[in-house]
LOTOR-832038 format. One record per atom (N, C-alpha, C): residue in three letters; z, x, y. Coordinates in pm, whole numbers, padded with zeros to 5 digits, always signed. Each point is the difference from the previous one (the first is absolute). Layout:
N
ALAZXY
...
END
This chain:
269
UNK+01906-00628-00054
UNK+00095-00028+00107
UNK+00006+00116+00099
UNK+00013+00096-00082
UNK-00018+00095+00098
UNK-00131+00089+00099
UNK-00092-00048-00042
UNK-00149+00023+00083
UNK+00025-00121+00097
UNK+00054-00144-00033
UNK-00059-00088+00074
UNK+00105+00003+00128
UNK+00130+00069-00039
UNK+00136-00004+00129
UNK-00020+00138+00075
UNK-00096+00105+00002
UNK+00012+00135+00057
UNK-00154-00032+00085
UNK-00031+00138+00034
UNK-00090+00053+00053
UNK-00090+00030-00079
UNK-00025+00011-00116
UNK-00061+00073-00116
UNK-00134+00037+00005
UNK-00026-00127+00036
UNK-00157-00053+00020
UNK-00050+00029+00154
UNK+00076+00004+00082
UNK-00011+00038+00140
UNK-00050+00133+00052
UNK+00068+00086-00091
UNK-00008+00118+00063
UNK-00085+00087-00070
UNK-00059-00005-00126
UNK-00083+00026-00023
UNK-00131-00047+00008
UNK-00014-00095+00050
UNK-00109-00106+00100
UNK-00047+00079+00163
UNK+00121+00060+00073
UNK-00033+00038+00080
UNK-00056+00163-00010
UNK+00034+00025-00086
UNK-00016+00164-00033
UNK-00124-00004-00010
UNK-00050-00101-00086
UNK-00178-00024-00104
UNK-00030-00018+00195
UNK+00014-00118+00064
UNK-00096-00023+00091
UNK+00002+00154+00114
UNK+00104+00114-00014
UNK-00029+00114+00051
UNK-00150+00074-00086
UNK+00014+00001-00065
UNK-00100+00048-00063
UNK-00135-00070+00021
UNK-00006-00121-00047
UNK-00122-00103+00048
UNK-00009+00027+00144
UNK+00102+00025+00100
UNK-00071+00021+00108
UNK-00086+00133+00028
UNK+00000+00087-00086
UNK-00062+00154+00044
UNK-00119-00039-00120
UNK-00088-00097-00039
UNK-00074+00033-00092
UNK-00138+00019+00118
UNK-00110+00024-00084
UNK-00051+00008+00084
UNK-00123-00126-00083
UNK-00046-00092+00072
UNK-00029-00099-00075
UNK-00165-00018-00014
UNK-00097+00014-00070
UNK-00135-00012-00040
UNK-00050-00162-00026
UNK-00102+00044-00067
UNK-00064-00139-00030
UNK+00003+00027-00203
UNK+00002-00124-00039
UNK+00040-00146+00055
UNK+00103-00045+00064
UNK+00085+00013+00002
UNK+00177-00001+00021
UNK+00103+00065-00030
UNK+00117-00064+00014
UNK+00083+00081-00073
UNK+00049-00053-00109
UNK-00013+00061-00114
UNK+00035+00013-00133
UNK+00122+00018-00049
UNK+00176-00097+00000
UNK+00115+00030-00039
UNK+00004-00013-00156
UNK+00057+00072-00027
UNK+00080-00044-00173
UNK+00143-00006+00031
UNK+00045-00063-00071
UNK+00169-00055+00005
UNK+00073+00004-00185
UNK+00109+00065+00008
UNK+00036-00035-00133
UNK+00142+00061-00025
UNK+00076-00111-00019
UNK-00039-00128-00037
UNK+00016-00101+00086
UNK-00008-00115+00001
UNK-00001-00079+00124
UNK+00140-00059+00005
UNK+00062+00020-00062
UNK+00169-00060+00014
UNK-00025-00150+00045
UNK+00073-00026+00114
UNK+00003-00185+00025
UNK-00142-00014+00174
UNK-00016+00154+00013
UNK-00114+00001+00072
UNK+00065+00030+00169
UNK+00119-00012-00002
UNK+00066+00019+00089
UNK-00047+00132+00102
UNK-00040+00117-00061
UNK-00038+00096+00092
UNK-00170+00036-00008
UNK-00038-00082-00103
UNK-00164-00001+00054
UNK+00009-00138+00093
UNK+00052-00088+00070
UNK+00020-00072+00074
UNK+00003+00065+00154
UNK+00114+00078-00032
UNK+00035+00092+00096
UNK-00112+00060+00117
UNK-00092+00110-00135
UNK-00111+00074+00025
UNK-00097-00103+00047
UNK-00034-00074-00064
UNK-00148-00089+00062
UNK+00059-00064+00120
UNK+00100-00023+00053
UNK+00006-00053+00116
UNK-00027+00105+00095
UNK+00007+00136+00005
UNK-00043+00084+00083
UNK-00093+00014-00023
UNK-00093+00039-00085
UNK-00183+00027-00043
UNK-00042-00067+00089
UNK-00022-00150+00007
UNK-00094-00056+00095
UNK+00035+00001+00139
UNK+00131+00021+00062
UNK+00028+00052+00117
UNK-00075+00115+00078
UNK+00024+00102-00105
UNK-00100+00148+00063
UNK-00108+00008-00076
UNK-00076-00045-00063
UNK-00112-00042-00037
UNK-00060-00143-00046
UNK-00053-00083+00107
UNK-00010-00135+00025
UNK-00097-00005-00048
UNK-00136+00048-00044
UNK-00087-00038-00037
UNK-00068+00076-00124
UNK+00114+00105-00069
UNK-00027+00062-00090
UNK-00014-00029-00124
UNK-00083-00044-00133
UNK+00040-00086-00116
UNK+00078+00101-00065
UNK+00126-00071-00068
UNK+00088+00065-00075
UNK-00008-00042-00189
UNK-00022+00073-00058
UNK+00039-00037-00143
UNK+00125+00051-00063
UNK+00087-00092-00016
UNK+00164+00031-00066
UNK-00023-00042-00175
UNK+00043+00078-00086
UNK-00004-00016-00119
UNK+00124+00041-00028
UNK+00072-00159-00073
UNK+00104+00051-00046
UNK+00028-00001-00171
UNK+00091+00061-00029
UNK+00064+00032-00100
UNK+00121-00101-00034
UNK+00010-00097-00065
UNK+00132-00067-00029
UNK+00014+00012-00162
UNK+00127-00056-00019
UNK+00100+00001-00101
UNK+00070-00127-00054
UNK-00018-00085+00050
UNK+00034-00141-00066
UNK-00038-00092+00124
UNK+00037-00167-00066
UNK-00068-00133+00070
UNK+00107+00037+00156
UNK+00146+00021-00030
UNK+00059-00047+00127
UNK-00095+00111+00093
UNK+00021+00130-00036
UNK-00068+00051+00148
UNK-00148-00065+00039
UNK-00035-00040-00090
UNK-00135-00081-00003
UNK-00020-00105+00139
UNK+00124-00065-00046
UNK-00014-00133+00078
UNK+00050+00019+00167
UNK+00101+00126+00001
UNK+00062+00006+00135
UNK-00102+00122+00095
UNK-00092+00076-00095
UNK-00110+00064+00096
UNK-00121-00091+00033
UNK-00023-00092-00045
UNK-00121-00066-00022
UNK+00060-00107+00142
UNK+00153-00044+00004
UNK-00021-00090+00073
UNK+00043+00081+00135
UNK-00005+00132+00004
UNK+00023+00095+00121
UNK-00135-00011+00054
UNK-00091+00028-00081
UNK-00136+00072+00002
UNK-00108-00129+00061
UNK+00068-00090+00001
UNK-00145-00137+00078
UNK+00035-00001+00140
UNK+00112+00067+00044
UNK-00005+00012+00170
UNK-00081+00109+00067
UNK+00030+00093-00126
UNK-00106+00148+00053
UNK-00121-00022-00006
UNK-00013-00063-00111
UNK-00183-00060-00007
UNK-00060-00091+00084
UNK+00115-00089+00089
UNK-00052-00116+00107
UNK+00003+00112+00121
UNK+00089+00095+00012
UNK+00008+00093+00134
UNK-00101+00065+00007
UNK-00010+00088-00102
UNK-00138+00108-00036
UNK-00090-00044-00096
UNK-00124-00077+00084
UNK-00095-00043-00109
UNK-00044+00094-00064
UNK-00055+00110+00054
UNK-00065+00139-00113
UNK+00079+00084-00084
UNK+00028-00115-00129
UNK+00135+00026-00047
UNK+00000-00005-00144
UNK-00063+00081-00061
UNK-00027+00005-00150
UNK+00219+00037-00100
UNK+00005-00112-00033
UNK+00137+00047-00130
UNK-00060-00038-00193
UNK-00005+00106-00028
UNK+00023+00021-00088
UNK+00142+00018-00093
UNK-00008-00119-00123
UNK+00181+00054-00029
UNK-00015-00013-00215
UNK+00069+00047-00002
UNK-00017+00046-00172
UNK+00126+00077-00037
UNK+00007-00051-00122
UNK+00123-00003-00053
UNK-00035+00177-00157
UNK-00151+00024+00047
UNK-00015+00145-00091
UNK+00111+00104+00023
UNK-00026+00105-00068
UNK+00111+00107-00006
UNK-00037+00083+00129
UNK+00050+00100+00110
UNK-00061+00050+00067
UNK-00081+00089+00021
UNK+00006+00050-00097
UNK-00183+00067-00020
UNK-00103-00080-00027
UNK+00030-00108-00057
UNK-00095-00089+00008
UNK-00030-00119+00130
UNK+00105+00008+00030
UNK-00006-00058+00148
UNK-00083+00069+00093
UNK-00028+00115-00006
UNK-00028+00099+00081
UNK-00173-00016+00008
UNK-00017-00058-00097
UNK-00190-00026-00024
UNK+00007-00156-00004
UNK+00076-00036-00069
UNK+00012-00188-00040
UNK-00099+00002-00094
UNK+00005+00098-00110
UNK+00002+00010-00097
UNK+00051+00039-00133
UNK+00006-00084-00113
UNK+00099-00008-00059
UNK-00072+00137-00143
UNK+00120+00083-00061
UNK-00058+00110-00066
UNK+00116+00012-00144
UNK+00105-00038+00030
UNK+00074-00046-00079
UNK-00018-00010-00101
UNK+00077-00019-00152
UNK-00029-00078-00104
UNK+00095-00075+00002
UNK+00134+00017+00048
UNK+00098-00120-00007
UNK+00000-00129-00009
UNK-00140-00049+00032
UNK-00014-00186+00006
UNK-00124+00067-00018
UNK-00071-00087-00093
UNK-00169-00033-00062
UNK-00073-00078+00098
UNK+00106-00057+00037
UNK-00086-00124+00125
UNK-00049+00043+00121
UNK-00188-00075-00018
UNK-00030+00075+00155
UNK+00077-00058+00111
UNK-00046+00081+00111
UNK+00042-00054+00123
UNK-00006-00147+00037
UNK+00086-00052+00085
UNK-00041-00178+00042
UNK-00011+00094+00152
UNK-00138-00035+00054
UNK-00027+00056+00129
UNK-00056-00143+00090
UNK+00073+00013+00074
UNK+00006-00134+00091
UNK-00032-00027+00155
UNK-00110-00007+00058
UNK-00036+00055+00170
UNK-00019-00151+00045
UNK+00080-00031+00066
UNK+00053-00094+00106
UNK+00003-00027+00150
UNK-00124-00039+00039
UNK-00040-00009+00157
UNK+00085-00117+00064
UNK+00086+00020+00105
UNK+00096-00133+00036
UNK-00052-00039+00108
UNK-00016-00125+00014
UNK-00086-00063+00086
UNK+00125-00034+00075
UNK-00070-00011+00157
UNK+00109-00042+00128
UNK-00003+00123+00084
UNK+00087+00014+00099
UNK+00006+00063+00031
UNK+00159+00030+00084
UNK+00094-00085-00023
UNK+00122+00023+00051
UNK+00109+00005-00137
UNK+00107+00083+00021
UNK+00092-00014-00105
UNK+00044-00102-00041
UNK-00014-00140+00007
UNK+00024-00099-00074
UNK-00087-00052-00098
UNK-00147+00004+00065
UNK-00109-00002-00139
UNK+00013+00073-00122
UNK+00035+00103+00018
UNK+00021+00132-00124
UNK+00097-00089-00119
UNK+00139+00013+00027
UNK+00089-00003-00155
UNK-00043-00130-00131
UNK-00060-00104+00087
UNK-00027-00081-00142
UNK-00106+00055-00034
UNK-00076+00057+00076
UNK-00109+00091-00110
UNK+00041+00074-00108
UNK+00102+00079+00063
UNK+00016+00149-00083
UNK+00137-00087-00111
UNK+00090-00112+00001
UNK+00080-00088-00056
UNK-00069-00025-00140
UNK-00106-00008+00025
UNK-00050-00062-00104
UNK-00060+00095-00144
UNK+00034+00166+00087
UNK-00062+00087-00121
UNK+00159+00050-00088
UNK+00100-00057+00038
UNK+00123+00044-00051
UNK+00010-00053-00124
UNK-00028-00123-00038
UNK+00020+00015-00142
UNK-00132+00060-00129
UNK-00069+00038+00016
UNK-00091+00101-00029
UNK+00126+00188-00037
UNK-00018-00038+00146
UNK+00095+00147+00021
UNK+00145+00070-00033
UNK+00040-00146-00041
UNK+00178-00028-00067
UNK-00021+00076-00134
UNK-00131-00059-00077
UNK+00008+00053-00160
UNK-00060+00185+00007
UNK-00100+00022+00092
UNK-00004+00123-00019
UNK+00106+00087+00079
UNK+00105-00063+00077
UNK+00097+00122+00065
UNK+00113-00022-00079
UNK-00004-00012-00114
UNK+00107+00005-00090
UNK-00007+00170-00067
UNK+00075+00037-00018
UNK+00013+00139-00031
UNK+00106+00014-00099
UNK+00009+00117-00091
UNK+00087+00021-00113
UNK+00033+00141+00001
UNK+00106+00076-00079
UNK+00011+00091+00062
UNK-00025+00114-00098
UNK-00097+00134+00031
UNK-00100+00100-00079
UNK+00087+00040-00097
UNK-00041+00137-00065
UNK+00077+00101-00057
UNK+00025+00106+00122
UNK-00042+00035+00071
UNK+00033+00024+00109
UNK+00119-00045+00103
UNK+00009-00120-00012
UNK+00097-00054+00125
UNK-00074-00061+00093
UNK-00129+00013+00005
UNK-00092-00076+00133
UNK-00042-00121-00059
UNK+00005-00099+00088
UNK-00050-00123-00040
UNK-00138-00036-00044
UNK-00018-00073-00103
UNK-00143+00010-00014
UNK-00082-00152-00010
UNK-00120+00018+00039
UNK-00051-00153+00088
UNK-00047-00067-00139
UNK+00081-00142-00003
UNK-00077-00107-00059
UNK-00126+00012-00006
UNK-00064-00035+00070
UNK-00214+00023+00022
UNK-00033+00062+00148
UNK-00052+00131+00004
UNK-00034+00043+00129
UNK-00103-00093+00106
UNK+00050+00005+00131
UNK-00067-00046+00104
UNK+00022+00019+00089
UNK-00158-00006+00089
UNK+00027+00011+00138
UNK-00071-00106+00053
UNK+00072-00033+00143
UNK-00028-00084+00049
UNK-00054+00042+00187
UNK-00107-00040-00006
UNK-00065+00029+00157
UNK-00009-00126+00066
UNK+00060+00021+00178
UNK+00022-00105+00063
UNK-00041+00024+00151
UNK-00110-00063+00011
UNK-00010+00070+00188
UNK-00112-00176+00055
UNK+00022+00030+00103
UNK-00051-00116+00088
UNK-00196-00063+00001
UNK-00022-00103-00071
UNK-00149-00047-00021
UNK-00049+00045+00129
UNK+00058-00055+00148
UNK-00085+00043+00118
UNK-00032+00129+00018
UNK+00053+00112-00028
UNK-00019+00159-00008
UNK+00021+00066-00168
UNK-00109-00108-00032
UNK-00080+00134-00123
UNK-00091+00050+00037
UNK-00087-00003+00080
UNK-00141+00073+00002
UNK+00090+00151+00082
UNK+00096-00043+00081
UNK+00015+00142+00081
UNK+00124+00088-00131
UNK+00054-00055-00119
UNK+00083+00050-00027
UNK-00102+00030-00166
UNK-00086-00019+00017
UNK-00135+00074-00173
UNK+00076+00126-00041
UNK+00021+00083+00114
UNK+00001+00128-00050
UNK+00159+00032-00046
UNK+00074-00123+00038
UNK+00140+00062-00081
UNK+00021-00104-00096
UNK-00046-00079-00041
UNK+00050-00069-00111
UNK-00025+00049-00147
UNK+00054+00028-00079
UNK+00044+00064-00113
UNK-00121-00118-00056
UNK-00035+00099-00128
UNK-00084-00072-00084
UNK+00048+00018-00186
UNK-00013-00060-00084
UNK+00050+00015-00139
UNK-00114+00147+00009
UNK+00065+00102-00086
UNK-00030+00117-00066
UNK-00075+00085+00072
UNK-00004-00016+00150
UNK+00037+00101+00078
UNK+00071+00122-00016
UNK-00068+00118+00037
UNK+00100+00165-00049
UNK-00019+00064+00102
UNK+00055+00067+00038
UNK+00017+00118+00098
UNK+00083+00028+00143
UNK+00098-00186-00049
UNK+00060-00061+00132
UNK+00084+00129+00020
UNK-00025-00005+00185
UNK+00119+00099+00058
UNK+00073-00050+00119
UNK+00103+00007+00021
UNK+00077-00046+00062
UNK+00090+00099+00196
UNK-00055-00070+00085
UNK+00079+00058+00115
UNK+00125+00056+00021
UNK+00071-00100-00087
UNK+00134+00023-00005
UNK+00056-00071-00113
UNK+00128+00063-00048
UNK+00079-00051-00110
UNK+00100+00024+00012
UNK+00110-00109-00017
UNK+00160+00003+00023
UNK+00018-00050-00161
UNK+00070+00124-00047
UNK+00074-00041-00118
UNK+00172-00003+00035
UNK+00038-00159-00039
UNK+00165+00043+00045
UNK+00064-00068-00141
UNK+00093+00073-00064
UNK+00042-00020-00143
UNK-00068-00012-00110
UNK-00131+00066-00017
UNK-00092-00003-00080
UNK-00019+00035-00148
UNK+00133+00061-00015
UNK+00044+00018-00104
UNK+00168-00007-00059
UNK+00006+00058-00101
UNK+00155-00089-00030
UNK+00074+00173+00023
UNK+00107+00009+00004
UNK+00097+00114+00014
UNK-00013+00019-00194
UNK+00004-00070-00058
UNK+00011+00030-00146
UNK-00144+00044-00066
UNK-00066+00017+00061
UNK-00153+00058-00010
UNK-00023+00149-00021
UNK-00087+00044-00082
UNK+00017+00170+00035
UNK-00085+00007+00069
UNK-00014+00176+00048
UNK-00094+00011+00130
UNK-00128+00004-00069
UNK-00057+00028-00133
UNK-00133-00057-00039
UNK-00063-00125+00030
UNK+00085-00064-00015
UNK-00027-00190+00023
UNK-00002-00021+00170
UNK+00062+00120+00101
UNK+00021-00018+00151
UNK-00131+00038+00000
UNK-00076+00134-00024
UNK-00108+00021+00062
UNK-00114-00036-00054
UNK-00006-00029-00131
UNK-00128-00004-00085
UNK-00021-00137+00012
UNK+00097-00083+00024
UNK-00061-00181+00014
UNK+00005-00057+00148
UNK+00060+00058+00044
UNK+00069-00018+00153
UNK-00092+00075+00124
UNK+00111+00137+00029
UNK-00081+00069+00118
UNK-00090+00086-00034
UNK-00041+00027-00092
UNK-00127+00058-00010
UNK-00143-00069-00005
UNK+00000-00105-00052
UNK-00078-00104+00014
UNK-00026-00065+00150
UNK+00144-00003+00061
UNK-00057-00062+00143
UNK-00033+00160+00150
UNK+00009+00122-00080
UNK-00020+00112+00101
UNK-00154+00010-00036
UNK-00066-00015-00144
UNK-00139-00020-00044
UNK-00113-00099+00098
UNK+00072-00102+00042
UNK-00033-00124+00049
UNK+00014-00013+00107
UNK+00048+00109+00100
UNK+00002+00004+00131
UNK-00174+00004+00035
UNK-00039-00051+00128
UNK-00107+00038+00053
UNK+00052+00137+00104
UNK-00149+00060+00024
UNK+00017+00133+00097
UNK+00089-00025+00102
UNK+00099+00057+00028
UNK+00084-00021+00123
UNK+00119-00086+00004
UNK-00018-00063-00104
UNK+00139-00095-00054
UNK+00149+00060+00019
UNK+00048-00091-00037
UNK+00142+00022-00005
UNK+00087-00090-00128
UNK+00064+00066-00049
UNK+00093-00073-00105
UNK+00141+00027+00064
UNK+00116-00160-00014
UNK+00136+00069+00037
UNK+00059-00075-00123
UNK+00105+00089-00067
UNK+00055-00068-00071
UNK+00177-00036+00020
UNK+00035-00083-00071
UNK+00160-00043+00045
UNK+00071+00004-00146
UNK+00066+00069+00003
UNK+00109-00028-00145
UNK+00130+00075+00008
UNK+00122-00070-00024
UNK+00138+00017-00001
UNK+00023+00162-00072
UNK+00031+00069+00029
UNK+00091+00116-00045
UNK+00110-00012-00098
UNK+00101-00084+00104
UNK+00131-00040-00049
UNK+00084+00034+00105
UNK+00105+00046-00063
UNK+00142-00010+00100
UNK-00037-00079+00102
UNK-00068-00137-00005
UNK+00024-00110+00113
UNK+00076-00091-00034
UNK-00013-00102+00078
UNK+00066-00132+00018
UNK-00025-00079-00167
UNK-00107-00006-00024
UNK-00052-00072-00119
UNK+00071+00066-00146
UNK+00031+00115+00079
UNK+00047+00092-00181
UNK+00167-00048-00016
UNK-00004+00013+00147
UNK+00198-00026+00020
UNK-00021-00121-00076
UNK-00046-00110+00049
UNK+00009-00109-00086
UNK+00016+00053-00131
UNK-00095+00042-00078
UNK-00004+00000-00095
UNK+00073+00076-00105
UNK+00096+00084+00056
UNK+00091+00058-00051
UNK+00134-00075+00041
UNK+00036-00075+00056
UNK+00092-00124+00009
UNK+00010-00084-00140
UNK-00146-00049-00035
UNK-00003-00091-00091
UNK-00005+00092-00150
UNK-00082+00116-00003
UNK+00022+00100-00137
UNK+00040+00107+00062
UNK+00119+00025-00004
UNK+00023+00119+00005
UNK+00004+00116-00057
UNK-00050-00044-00122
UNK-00061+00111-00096
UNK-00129+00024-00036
UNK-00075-00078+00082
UNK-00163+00025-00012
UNK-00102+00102+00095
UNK-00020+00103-00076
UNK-00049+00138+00024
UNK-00106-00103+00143
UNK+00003+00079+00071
UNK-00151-00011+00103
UNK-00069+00079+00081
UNK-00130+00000-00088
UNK-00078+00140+00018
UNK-00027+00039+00156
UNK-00011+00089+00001
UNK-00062+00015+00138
UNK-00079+00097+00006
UNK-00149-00013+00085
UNK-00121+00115-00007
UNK-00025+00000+00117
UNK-00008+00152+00029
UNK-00014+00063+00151
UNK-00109-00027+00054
UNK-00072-00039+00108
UNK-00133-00014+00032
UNK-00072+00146-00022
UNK+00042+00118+00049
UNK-00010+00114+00009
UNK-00122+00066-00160
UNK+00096-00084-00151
UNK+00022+00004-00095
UNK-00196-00085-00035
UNK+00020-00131+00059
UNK-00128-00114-00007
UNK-00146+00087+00062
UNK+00056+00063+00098
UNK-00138+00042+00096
UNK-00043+00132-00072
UNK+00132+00069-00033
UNK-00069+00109-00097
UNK-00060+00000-00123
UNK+00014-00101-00062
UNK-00065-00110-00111
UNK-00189-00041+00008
UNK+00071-00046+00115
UNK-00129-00108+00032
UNK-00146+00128+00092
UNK+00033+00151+00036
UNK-00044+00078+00033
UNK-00108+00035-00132
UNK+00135+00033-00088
UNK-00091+00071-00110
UNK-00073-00083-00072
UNK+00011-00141-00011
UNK-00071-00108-00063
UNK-00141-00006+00048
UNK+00022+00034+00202
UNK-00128+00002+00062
UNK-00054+00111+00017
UNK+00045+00124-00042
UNK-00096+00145+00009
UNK-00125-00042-00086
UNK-00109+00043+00088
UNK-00092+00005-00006
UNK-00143-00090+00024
UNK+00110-00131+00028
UNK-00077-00086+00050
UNK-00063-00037+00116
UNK-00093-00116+00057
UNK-00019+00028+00133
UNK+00126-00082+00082
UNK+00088-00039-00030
UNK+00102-00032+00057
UNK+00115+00059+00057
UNK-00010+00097-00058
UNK+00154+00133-00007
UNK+00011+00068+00090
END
């Protein structure tokens, strides 16, 4: 209720497209990671500017989700961007985000391989698209079911990813479409916003999280990340309803000095 009645999604949408605007952009395209994709609301946001100031650039967005509903409300965001911007590779998977980060799965948590799924949508205006992509949801209902770790992070029924870009522009989009067991993916940019839980320690912040996606930057990249402090709006709530429930709070200051020493010595740092 409260992401969907604020700004939430807004304003960290415009911050990311400050940044996307100073990249400096190569070949093949540009390369986003997203995570997690929430209801898709501010990767909505972002791709409506991408093809504005770069009209003929192919973009590959790979996202990161967490259950069927965000499933269903990015997917049915995502067939207008794909009828607007044909050179438009989405990738979306419900892996952990380090594994998102390759769209490969490394895990032992689920035995089950990947269900990897590449989907060319024929047409070419946003109304051709949704009974295409309609029809991979119940497939996708049983693997975005999730249960919850020893950790606290949700963990996937059967990992998958699913690739979706336009039959008329595959030959120009070869070079960004993700392939099963592919390694060395690097990414232009990455917006992590709530990527982890406040009840998490900072081992589990950098060692599964931002260290994995500062590894995975390509040369010149940029990573921005978004996560609550506290003393906001969302905590007030939540000290209304428990008023006796401790709520942690970690300094960014605290994360970056973390996530420094995690990366000494690497070529990332």
């Amino acid at each position: 209720m409260f992401a969907n009645t604020t700004n939430e999604a807004w304003v960290p949408a415009d911050r990311a497209i400050e940044e996307l605007a100073s990249l400096r952009i190569g070949h093949p395209g540009v390369r986003f990671f997203h995570a997690p994709m929430d209801n898709g609301t501010a990767l909505n946001r972002i791709l409506r500017w991408l093809p504005k100031h770069n009209p003929n650039v192919p973009v590959l967005v790979a996202v990161k989700g967490r259950g069927l509903e965000d499933l269903r409300n990015t997917l049915g965001k995502m067939v207008d961007r794909i009828a607007e911007h044909p050179n438009f590779v989405l990738a979306l998977t419900n892996l952990y985000v380090a594994e998102a980060l390759e769209l490969h799965r490394t895990s032992a948590d689920n035995p089950a391989k990947v269900r990897w799924r590449e989907v060319a949508l024929e047409g070419g205006h946003s109304y051709d698209f949704p009974a295409q992509v309609s029809r991979l949801y119940e497939g996708l209902a049983a693997e975005g079911q999730v249960h919850r770790g020893s950790d606290g992070q949700p963990v996937y029924a059967r990992p998958s990813v699913l690739v979706i870009y336009r039959a008329d522009h595959r030959f120009l989009l070869d070079r960004l479409i993700p392939c099963p067991g592919e390694r060395g993916r690097e990414h232009d940019f990455i917006l992590l916003s709530h990527a982890f839980l406040h009840s998490q320690p900072m081992g589990f912040r950098i060692g599964h999280v931002l260290g994995p996606a500062c590894r995975h930057l390509a040369p010149g990249g940029r990573a921005m990340v978004v996560q609550s402090h506290g003393l906001d709006p969302a905590h007030e709530i939540v000290r209304r309803v428990w008023g006796d429930r401790r709520l942690p709070q970690v300094s960014r200051c605290d994360i970056i000095r973390e996530l420094r020493r995690d990366l000494k010595g690497s070529d990332c740092s």
